[in-house]
ChimeraX commands (.cxc) that place a marker at each C-alpha (Angstrom):
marker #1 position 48.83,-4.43,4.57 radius 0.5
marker #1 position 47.51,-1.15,6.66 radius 0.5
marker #1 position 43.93,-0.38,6.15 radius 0.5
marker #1 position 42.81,2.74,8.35 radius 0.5
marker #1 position 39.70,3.46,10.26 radius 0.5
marker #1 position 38.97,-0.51,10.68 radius 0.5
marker #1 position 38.82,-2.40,13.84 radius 0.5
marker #1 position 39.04,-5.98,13.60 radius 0.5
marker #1 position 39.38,-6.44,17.60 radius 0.5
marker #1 position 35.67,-4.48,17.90 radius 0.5
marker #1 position 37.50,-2.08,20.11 radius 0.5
marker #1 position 36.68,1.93,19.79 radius 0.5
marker #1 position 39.08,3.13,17.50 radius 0.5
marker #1 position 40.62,6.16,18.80 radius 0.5
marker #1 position 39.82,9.33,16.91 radius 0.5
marker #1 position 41.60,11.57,14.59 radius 0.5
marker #1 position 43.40,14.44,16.32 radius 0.5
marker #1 position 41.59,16.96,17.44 radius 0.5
marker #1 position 38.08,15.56,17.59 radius 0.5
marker #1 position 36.61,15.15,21.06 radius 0.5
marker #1 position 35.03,12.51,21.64 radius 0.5
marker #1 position 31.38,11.84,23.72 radius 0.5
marker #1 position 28.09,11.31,22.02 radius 0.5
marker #1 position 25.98,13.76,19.23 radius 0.5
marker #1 position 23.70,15.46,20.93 radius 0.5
marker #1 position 21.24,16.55,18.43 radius 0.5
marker #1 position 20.28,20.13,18.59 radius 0.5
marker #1 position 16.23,21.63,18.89 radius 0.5
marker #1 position 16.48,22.35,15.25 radius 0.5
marker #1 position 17.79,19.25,13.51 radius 0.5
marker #1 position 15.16,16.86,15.45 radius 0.5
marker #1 position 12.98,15.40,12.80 radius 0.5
marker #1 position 9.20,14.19,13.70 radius 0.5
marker #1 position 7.87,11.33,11.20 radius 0.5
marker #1 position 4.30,12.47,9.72 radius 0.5
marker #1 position 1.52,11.36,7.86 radius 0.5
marker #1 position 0.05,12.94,4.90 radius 0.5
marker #1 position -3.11,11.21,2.38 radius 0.5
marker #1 position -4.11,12.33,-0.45 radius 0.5
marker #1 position -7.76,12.89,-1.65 radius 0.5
marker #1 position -7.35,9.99,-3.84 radius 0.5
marker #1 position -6.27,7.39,-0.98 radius 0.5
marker #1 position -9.12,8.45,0.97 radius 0.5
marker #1 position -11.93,7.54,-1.86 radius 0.5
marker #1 position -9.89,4.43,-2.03 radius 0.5
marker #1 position -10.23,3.56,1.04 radius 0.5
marker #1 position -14.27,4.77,0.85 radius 0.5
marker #1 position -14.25,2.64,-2.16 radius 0.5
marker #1 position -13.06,-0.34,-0.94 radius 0.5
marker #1 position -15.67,-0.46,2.54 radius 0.5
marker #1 position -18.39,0.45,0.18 radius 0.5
marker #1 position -17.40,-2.76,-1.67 radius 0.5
marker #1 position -17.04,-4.75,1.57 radius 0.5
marker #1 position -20.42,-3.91,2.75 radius 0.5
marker #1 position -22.14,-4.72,-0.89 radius 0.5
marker #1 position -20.71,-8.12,-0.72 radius 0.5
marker #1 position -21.40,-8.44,3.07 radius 0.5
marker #1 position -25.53,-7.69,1.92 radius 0.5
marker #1 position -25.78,-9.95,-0.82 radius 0.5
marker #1 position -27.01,-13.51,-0.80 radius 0.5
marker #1 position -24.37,-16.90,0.01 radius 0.5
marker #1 position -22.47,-17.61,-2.81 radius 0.5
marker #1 position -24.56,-20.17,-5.08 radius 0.5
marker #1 position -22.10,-22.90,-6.69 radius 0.5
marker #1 position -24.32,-22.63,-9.46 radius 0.5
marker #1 position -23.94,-19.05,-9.86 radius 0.5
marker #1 position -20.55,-18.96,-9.48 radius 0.5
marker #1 position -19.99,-21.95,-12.72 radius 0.5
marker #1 position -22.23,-19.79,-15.03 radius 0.5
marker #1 position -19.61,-16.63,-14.35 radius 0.5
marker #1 position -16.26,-18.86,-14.76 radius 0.5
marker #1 position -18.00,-20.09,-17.62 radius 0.5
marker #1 position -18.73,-17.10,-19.23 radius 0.5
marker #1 position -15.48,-15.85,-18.21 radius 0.5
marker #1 position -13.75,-18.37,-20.23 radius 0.5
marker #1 position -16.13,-17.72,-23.15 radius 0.5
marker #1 position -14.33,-13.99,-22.78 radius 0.5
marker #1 position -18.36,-12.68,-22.11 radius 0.5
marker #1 position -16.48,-10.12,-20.20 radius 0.5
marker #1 position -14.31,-8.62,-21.96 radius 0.5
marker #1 position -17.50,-7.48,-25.08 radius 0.5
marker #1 position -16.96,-3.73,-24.90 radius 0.5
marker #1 position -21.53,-3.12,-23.88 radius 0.5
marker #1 position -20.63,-5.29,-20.89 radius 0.5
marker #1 position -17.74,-3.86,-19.80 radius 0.5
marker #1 position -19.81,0.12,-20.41 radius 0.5
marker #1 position -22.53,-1.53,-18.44 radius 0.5
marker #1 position -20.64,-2.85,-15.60 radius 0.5
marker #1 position -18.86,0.15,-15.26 radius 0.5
marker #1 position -22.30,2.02,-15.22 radius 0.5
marker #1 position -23.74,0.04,-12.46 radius 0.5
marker #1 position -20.56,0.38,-10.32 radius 0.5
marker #1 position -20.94,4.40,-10.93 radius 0.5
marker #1 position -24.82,3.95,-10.06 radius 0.5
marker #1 position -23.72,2.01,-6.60 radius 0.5
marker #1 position -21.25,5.19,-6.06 radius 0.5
marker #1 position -18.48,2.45,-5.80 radius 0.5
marker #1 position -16.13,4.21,-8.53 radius 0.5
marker link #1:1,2 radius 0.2
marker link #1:2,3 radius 0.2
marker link #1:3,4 radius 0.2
marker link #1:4,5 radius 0.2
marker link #1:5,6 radius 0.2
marker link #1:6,7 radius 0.2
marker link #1:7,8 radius 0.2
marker link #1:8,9 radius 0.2
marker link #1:9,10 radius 0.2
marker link #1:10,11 radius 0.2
marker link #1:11,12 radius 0.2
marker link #1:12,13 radius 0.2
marker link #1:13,14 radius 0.2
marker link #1:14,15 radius 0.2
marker link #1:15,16 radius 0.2
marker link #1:16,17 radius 0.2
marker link #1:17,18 radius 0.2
marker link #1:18,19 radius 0.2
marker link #1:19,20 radius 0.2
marker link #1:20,21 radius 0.2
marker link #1:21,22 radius 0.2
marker link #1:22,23 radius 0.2
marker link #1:23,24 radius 0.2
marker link #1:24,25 radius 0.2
marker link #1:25,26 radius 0.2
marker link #1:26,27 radius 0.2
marker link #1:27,28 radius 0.2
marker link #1:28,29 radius 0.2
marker link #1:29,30 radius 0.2
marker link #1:30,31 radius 0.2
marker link #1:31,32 radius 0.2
marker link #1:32,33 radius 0.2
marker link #1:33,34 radius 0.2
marker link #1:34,35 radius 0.2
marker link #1:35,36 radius 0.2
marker link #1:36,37 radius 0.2
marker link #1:37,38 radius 0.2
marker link #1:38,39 radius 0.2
marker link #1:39,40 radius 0.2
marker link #1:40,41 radius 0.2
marker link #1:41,42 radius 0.2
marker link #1:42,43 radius 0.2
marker link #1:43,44 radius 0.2
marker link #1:44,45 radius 0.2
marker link #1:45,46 radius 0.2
marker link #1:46,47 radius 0.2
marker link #1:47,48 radius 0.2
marker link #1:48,49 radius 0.2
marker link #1:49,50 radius 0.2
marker link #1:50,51 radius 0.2
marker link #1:51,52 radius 0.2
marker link #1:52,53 radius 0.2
marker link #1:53,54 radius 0.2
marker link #1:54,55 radius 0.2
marker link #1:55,56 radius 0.2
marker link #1:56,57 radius 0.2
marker link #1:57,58 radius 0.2
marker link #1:58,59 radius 0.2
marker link #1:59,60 radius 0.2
marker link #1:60,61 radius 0.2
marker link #1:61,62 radius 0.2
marker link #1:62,63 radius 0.2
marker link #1:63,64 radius 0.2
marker link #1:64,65 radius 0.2
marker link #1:65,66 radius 0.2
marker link #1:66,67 radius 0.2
marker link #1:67,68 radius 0.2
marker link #1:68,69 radius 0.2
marker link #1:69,70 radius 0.2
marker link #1:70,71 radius 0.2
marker link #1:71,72 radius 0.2
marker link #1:72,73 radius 0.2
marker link #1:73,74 radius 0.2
marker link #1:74,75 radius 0.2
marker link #1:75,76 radius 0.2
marker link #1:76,77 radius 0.2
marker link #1:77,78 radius 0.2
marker link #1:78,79 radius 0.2
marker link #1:79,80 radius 0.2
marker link #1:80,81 radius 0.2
marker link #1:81,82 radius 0.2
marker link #1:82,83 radius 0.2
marker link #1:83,84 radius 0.2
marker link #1:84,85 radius 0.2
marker link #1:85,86 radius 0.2
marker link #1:86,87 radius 0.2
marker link #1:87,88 radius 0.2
marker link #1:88,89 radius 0.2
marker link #1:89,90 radius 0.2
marker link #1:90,91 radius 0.2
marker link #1:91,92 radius 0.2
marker link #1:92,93 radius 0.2
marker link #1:93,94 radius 0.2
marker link #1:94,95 radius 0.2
marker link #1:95,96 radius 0.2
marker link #1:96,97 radius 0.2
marker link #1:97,98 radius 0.2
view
């Protein structure tokens, strides 16, 4: 079996006539510089999130009890009544965290 253009030895295979050989040089033109570009939207993200960070960071320690009457009510699906939901969502707009 012949199968072309593989090297099992790892040596340089030699090249197809009339190619030179030596290294690309790439030219001025085809250099390509890696950039950066955000969006409006990822910076109030990012806003978003270090307003959030420094609202927790103010508050009170967590209180164990506290934090049983929320799991509670979260398993009672309090959360998910459509006034509580409008009203959280108002007091994060209020707190200019949304």
């Amino acid at each position: 079996m012949n199968i072309s253009g593989i090297n099992f030895a790892g040596l340089p295979m030699p090249l197809p006539e009339g190619q030179k050989g030596g290294k690309a040089q790439p030219s001025s033109s085809s250099v390509r510089k890696d950039r950066l570009e955000l969006s409006k939207d990822s910076e109030k993200r990012d806003s978003t999130s270090a307003g959030i960070a420094a609202v927790a960071s103010a508050r009170e320690p967590v209180r164990e009890e506290r934090v049983q009457e929320v799991r509670r009510k979260l398993e009672e699906g309090f959360y998910d009544q459509p006034d509580v939901i409008d009203q959280t969502a108002q007091k994060l707009i209020d707190k200019r965290l949304i």
